[in-house]
PDB file of N, CA, C and O in Angstrom:
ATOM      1  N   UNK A   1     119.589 121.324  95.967  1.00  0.00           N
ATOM      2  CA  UNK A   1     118.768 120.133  96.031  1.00  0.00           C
ATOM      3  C   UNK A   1     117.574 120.377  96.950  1.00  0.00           C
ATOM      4  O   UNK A   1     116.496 119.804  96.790  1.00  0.00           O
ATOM      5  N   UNK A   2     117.784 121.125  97.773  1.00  0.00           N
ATOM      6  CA  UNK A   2     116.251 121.159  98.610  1.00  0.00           C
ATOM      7  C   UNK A   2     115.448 122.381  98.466  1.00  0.00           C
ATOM      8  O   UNK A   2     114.451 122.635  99.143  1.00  0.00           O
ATOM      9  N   UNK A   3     116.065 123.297  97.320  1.00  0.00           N
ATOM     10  CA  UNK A   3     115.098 123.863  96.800  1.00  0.00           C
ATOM     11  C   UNK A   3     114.227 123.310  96.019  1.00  0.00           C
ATOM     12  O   UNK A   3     113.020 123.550  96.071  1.00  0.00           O
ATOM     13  N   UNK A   4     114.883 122.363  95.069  1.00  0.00           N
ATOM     14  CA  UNK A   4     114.208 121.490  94.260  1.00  0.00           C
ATOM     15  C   UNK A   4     113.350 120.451  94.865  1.00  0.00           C
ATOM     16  O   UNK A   4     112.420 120.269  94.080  1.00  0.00           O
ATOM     17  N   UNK A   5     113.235 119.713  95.862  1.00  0.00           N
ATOM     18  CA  UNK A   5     112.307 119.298  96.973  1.00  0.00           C
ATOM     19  C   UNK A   5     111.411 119.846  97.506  1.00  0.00           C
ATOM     20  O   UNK A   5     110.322 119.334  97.765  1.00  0.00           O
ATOM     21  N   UNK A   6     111.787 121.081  97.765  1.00  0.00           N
ATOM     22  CA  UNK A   6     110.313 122.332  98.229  1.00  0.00           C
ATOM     23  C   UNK A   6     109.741 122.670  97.277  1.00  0.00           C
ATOM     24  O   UNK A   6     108.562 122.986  97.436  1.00  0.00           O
ATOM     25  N   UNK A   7     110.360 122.746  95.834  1.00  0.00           N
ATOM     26  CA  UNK A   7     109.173 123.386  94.997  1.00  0.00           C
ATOM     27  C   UNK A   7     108.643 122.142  94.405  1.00  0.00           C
ATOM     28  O   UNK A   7     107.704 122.400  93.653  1.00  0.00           O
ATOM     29  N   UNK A   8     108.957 120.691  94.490  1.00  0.00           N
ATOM     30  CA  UNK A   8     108.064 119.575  93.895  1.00  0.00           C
ATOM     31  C   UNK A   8     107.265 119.356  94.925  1.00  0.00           C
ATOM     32  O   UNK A   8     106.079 119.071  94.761  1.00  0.00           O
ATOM     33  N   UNK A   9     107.753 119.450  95.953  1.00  0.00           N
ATOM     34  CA  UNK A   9     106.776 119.333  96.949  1.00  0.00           C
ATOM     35  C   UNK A   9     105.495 120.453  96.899  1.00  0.00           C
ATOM     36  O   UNK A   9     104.394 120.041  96.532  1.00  0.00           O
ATOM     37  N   UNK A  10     105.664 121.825  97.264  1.00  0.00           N
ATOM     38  CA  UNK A  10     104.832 122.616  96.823  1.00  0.00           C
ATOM     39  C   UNK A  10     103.847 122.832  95.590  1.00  0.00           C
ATOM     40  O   UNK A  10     102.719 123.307  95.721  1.00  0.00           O
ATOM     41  N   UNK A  11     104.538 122.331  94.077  1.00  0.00           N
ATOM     42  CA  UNK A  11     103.680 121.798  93.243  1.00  0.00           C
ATOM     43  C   UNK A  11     102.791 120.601  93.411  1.00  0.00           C
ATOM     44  O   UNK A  11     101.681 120.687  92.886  1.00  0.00           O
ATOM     45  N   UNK A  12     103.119 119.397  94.114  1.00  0.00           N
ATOM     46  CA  UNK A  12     102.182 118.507  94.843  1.00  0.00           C
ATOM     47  C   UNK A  12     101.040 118.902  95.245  1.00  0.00           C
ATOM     48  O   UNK A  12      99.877 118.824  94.849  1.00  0.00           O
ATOM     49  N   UNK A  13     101.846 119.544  96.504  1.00  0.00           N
ATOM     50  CA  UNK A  13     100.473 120.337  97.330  1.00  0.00           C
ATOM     51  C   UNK A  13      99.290 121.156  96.386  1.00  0.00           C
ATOM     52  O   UNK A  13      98.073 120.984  96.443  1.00  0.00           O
ATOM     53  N   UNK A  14      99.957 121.989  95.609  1.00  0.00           N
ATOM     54  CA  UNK A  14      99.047 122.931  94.372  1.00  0.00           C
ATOM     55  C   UNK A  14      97.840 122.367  93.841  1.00  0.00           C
ATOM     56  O   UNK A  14      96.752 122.935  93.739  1.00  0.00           O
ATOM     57  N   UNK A  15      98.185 121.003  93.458  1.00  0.00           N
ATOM     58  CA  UNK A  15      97.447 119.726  92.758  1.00  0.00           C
ATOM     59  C   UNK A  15      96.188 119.484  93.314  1.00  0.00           C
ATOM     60  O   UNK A  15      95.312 118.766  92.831  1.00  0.00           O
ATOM     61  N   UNK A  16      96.149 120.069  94.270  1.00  0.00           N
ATOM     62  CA  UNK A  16      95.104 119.476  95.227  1.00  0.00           C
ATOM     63  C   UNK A  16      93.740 120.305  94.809  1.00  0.00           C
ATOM     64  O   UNK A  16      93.626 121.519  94.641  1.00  0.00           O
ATOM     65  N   UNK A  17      92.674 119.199  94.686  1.00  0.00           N
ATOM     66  CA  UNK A  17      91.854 119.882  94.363  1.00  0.00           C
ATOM     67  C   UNK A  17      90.442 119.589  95.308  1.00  0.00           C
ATOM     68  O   UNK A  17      90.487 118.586  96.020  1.00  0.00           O
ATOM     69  N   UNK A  18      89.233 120.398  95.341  1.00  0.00           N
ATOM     70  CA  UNK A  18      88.530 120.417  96.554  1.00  0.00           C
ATOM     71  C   UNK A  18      87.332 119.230  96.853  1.00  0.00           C
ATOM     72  O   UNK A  18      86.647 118.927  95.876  1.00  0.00           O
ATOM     73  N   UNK A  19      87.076 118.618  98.004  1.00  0.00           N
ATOM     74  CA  UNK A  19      86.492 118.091  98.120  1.00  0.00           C
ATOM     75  C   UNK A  19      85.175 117.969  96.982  1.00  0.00           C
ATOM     76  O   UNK A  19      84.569 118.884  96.424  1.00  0.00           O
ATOM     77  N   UNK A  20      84.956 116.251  96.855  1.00  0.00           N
ATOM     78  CA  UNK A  20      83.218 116.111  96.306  1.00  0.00           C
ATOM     79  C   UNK A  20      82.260 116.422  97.236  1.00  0.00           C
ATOM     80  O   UNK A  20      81.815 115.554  97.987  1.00  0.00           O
ATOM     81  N   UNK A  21      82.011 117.193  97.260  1.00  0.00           N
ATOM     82  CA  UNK A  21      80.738 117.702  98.421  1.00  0.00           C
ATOM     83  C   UNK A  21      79.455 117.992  98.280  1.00  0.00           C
ATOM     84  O   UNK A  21      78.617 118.436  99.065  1.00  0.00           O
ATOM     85  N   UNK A  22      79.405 117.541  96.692  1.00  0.00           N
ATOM     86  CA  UNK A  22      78.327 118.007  95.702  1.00  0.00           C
ATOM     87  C   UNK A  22      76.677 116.463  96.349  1.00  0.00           C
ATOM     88  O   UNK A  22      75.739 116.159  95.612  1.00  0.00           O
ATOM     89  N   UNK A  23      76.852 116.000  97.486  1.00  0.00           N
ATOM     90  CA  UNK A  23      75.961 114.625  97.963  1.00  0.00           C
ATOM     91  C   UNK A  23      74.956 115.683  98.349  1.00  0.00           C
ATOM     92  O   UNK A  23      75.175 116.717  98.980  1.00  0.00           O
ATOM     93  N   UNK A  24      73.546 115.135  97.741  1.00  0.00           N
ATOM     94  CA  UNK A  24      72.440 115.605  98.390  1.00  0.00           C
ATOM     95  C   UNK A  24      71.538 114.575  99.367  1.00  0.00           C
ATOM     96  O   UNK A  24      70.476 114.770  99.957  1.00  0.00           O
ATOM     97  N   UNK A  25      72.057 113.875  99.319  1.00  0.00           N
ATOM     98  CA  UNK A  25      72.255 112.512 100.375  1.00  0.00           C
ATOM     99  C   UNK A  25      72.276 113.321 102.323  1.00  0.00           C
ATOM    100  O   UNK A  25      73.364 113.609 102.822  1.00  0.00           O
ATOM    101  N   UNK A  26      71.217 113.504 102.954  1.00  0.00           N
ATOM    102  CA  UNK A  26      71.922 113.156 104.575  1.00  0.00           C
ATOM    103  C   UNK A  26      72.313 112.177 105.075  1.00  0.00           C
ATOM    104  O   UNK A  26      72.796 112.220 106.206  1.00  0.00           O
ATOM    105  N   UNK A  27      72.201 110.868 104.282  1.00  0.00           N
ATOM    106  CA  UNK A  27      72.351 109.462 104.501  1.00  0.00           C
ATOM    107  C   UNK A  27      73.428 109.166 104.228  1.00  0.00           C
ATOM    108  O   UNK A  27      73.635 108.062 104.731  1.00  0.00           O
ATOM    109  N   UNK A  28      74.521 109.612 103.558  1.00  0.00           N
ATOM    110  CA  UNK A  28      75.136 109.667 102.983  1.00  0.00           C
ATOM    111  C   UNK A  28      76.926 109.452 103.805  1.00  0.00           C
ATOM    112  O   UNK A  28      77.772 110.328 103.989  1.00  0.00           O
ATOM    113  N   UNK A  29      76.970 108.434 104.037  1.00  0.00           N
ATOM    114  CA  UNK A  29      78.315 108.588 105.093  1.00  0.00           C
ATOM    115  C   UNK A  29      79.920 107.703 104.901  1.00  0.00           C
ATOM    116  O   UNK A  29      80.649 107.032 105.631  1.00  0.00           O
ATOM    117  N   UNK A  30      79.922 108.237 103.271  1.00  0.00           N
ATOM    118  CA  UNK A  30      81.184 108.056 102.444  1.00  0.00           C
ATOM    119  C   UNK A  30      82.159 109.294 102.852  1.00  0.00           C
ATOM    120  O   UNK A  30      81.672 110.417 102.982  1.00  0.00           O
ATOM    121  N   UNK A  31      83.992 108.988 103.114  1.00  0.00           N
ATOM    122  CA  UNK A  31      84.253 110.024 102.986  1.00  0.00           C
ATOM    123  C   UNK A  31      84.733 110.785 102.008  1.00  0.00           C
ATOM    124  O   UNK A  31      85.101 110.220 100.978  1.00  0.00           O
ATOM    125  N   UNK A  32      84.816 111.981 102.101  1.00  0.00           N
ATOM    126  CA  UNK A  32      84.675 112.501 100.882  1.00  0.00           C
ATOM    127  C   UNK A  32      86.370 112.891 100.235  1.00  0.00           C
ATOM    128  O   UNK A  32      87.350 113.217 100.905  1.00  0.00           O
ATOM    129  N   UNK A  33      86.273 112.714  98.674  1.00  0.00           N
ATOM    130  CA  UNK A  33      87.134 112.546  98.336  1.00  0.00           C
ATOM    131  C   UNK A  33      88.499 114.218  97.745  1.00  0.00           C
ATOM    132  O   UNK A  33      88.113 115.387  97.765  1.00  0.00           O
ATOM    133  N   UNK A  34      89.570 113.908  97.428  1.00  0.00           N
ATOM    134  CA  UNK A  34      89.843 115.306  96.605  1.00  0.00           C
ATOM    135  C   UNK A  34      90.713 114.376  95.734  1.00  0.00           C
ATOM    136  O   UNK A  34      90.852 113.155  95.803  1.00  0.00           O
ATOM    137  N   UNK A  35      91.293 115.328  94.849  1.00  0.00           N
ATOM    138  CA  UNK A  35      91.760 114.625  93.413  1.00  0.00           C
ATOM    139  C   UNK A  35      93.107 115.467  93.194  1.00  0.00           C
ATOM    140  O   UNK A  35      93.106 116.674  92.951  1.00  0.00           O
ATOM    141  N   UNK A  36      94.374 114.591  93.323  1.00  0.00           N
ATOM    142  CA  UNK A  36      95.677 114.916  92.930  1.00  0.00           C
ATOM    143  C   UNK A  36      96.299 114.681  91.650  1.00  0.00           C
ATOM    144  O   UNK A  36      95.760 114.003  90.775  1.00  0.00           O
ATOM    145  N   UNK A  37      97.361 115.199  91.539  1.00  0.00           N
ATOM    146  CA  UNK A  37      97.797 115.133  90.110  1.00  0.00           C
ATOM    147  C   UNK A  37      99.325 116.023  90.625  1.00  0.00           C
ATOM    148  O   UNK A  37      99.563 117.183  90.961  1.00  0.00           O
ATOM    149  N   UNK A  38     100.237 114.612  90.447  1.00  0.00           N
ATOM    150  CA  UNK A  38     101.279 114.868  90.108  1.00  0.00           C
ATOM    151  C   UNK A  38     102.701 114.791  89.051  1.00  0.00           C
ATOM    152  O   UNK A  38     103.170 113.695  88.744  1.00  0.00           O
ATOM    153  N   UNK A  39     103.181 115.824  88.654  1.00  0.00           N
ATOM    154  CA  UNK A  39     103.892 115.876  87.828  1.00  0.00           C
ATOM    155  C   UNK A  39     105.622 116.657  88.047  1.00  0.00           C
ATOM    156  O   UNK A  39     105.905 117.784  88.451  1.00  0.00           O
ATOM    157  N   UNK A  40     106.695 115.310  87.507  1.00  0.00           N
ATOM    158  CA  UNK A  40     107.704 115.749  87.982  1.00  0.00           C
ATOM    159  C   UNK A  40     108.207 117.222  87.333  1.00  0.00           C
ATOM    160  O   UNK A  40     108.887 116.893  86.361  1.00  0.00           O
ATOM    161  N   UNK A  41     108.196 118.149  87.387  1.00  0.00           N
ATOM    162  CA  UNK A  41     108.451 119.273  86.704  1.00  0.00           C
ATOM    163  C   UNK A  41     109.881 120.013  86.564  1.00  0.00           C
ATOM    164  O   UNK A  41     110.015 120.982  85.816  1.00  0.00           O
ATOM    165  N   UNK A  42     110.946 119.484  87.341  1.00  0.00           N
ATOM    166  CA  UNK A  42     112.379 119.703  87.380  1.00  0.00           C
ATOM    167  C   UNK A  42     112.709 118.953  86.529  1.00  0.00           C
ATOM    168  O   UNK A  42     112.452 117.749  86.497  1.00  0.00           O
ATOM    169  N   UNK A  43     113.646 119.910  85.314  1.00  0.00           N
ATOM    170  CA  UNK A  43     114.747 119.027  84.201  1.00  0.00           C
ATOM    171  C   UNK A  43     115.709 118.799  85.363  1.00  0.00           C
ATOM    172  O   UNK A  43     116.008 117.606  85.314  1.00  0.00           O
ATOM    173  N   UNK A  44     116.271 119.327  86.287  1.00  0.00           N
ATOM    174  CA  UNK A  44     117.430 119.363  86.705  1.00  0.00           C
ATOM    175  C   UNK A  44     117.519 117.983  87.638  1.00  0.00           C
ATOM    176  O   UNK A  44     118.301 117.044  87.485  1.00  0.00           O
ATOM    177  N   UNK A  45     116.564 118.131  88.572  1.00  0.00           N
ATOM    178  CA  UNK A  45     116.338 116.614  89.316  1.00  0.00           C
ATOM    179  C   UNK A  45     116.122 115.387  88.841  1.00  0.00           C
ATOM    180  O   UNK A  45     115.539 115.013  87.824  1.00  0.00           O
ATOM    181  N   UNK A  46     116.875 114.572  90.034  1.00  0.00           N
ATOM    182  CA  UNK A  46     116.920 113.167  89.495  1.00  0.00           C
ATOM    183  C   UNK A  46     115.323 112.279  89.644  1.00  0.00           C
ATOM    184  O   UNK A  46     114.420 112.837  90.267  1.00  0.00           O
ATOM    185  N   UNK A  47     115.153 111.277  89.198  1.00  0.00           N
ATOM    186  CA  UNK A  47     113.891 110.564  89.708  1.00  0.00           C
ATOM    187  C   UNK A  47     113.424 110.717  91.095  1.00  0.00           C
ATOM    188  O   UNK A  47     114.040 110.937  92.138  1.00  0.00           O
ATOM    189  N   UNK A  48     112.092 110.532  90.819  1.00  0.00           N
ATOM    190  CA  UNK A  48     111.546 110.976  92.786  1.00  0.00           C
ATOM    191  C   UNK A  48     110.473 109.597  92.765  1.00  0.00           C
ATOM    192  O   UNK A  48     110.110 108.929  91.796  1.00  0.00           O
ATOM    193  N   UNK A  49     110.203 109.486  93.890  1.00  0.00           N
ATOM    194  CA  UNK A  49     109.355 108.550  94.164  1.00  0.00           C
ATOM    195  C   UNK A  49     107.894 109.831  95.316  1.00  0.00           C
ATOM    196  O   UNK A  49     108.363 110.863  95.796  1.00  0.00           O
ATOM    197  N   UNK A  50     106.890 109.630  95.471  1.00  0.00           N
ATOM    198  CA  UNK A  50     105.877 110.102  96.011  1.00  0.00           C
ATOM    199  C   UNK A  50     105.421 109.482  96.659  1.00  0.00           C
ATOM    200  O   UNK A  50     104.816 108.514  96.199  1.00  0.00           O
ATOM    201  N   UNK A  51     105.459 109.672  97.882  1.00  0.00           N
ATOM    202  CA  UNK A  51     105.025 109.442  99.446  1.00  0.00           C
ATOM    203  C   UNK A  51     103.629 110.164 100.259  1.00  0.00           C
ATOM    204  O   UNK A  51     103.632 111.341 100.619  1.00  0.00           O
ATOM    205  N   UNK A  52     102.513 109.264 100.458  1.00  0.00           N
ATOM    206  CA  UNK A  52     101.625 109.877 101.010  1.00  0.00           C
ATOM    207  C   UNK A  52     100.799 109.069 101.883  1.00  0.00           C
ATOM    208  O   UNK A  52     100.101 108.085 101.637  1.00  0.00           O
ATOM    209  N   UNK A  53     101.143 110.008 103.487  1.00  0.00           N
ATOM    210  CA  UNK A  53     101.752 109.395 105.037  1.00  0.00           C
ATOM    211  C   UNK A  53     102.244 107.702 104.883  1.00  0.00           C
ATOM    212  O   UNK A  53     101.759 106.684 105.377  1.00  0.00           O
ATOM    213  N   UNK A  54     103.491 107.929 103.919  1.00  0.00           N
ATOM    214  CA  UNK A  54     104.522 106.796 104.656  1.00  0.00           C
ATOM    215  C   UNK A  54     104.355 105.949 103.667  1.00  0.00           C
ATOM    216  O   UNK A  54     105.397 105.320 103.481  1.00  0.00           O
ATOM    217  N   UNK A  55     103.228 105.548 102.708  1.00  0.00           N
ATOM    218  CA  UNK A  55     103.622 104.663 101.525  1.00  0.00           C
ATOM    219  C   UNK A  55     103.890 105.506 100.168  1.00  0.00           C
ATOM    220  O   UNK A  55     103.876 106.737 100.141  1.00  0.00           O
ATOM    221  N   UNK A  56     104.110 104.766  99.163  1.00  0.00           N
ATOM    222  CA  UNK A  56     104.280 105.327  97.742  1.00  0.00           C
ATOM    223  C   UNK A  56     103.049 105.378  97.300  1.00  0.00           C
ATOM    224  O   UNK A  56     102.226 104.470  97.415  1.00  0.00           O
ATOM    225  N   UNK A  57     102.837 106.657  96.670  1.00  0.00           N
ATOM    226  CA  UNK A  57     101.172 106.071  95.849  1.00  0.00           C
ATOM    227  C   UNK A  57     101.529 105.465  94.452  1.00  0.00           C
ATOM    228  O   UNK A  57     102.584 105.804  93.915  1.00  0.00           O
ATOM    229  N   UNK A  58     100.705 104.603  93.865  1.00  0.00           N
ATOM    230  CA  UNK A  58     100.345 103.826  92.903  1.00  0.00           C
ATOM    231  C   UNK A  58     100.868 104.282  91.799  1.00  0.00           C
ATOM    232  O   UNK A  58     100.483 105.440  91.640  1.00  0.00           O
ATOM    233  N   UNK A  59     101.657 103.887  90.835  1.00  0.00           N
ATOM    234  CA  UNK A  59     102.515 104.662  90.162  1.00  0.00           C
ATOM    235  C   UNK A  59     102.966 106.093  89.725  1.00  0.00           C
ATOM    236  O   UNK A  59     102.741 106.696  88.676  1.00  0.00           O
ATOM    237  N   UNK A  60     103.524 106.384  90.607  1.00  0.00           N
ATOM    238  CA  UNK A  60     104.153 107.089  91.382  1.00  0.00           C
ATOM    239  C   UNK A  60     105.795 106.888  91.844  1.00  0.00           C
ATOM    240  O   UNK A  60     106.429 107.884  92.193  1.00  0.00           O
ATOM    241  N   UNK A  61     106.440 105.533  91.823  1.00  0.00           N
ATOM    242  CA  UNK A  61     107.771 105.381  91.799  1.00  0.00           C
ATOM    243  C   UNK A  61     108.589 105.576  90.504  1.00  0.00           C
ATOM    244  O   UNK A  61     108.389 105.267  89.330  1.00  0.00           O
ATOM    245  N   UNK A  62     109.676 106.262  91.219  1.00  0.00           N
ATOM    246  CA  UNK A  62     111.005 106.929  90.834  1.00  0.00           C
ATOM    247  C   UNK A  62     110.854 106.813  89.163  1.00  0.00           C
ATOM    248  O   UNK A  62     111.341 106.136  88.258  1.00  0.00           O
ATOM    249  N   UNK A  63     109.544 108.264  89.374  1.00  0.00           N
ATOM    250  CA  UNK A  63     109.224 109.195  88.534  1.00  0.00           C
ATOM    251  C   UNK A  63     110.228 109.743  87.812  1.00  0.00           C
ATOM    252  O   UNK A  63     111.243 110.025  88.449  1.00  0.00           O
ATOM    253  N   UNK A  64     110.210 110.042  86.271  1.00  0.00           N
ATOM    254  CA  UNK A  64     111.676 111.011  85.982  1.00  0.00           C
ATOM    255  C   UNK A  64     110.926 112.267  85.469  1.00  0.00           C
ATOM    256  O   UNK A  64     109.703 112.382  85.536  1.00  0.00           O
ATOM    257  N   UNK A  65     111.715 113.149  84.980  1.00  0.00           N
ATOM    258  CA  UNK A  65     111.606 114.387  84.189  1.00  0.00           C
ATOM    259  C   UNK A  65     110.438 114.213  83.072  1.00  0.00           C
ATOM    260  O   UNK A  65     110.545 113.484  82.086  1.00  0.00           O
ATOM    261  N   UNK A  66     109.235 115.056  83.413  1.00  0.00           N
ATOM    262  CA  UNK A  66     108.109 115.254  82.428  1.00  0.00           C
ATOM    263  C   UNK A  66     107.158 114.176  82.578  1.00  0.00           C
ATOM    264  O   UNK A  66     106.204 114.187  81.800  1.00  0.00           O
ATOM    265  N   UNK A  67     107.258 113.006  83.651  1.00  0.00           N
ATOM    266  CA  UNK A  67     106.031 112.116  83.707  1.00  0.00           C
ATOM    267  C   UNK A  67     105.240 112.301  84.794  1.00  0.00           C
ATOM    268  O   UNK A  67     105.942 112.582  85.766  1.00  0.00           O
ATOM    269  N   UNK A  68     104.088 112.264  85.050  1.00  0.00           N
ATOM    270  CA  UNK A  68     103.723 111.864  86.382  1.00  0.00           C
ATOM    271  C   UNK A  68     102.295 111.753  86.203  1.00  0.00           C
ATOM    272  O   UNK A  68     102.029 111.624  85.008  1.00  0.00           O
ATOM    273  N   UNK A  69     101.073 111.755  87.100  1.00  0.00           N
ATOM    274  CA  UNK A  69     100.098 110.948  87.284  1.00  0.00           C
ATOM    275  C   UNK A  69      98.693 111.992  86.457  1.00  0.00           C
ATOM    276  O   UNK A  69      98.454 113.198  86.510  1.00  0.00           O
ATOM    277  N   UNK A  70      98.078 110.963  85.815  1.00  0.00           N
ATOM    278  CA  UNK A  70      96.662 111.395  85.995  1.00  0.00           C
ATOM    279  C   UNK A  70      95.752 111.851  87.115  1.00  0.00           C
ATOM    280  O   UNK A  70      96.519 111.753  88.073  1.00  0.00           O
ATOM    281  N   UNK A  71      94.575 112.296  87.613  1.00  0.00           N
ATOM    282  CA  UNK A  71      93.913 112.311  88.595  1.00  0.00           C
ATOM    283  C   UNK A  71      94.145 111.540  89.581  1.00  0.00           C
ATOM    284  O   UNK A  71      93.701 110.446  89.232  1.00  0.00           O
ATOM    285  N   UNK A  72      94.690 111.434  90.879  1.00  0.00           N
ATOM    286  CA  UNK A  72      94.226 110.572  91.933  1.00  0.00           C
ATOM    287  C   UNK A  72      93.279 111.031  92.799  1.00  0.00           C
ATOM    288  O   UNK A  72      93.234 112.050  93.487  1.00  0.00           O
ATOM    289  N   UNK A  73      92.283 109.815  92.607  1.00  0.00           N
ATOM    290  CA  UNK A  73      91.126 110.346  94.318  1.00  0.00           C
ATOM    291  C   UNK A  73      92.006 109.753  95.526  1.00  0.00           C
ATOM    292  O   UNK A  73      92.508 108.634  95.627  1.00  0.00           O
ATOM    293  N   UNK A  74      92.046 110.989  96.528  1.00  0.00           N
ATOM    294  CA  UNK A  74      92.252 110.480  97.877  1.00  0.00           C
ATOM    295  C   UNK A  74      91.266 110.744  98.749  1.00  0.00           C
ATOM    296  O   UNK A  74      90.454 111.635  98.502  1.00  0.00           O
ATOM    297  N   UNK A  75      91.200 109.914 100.027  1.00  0.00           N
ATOM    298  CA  UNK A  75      90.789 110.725 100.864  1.00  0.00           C
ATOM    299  C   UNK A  75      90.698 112.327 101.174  1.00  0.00           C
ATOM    300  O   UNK A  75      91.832 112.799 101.254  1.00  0.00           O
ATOM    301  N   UNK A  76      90.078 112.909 101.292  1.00  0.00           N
ATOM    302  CA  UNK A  76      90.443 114.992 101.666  1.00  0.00           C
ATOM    303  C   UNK A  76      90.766 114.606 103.568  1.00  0.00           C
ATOM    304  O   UNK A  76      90.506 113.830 104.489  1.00  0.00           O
ATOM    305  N   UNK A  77      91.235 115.378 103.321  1.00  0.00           N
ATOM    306  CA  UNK A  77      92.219 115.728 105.082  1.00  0.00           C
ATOM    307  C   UNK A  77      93.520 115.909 104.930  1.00  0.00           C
ATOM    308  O   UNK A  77      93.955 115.729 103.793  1.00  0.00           O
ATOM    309  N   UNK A  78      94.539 116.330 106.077  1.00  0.00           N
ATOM    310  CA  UNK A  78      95.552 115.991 106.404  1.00  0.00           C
ATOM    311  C   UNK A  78      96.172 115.188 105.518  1.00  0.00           C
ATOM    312  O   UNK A  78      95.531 114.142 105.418  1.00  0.00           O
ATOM    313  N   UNK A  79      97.370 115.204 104.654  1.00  0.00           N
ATOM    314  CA  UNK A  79      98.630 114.169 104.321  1.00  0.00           C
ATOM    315  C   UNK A  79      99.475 114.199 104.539  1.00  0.00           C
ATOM    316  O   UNK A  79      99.783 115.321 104.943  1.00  0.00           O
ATOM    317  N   UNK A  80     100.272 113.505 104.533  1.00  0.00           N
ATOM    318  CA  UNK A  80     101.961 114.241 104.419  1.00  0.00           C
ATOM    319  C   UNK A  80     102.342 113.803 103.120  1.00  0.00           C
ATOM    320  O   UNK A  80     102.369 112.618 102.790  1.00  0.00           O
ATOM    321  N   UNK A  81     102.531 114.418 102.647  1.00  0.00           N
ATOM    322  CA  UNK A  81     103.854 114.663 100.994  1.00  0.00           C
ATOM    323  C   UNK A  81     105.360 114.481 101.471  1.00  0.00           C
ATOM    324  O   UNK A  81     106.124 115.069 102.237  1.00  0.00           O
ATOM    325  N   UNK A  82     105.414 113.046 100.387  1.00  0.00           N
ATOM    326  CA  UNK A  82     107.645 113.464 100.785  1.00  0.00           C
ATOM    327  C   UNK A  82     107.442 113.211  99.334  1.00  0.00           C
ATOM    328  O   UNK A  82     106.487 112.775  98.691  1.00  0.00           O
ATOM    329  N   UNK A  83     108.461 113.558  99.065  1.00  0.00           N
ATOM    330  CA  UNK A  83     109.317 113.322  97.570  1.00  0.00           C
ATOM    331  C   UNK A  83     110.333 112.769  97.763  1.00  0.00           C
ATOM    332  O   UNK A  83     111.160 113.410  98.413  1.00  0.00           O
ATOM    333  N   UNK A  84     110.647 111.623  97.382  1.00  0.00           N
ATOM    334  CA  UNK A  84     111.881 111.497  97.629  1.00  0.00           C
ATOM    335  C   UNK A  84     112.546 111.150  96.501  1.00  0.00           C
ATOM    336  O   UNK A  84     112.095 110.359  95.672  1.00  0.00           O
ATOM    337  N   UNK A  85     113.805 111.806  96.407  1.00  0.00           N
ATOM    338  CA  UNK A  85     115.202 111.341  94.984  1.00  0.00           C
ATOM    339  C   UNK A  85     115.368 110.070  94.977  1.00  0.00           C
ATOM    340  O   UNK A  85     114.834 109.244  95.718  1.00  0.00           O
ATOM    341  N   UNK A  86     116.080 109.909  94.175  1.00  0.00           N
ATOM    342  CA  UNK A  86     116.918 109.364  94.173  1.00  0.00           C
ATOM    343  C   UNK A  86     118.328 108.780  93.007  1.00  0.00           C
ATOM    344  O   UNK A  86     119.234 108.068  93.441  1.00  0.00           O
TER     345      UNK A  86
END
């Protein structure tokens, strides 16, 4: 089971894609975004829910086998990722 947690988790992380940084704006003082995409990829695991620092993101609850999200913009920085079963 917590191999299967490290590698959904680690596929999470993978998802991540790089800042919009493309502003030719100096005026410009939005922060800038990156774009996730998660997908439950274990037949073997049960539903997960996705945690990012401490809430669920937006559908994103207790995900099963072969579904999970289109693009999300987040903030870019620091997150924390949980997965959690259940």
């Amino acid at each position: 089971m917590k191999t299967i947690k490290i590698s959904l988790i680690a596929a999470a992380a993978m998802t991540l894609f790089g800042c919009d940084g493309d502003s030719n704006s100096s005026n410009n003082f939005s922060v800038p975004t990156a774009q996730l995409r998660v997908t439950h990829a274990s037949a073997d695991a049960p539903k997960v829910s996705i945690l990012m620092d401490g809430a669920i993101v937006s559908g994103l609850d207790k995900v099963d086998y072969s579904q999970g999200s289109g693009l999300l913009s987040v903030d870019s920085g620091d997150h924390d990722l949980i997965v959690r079963a259940f």
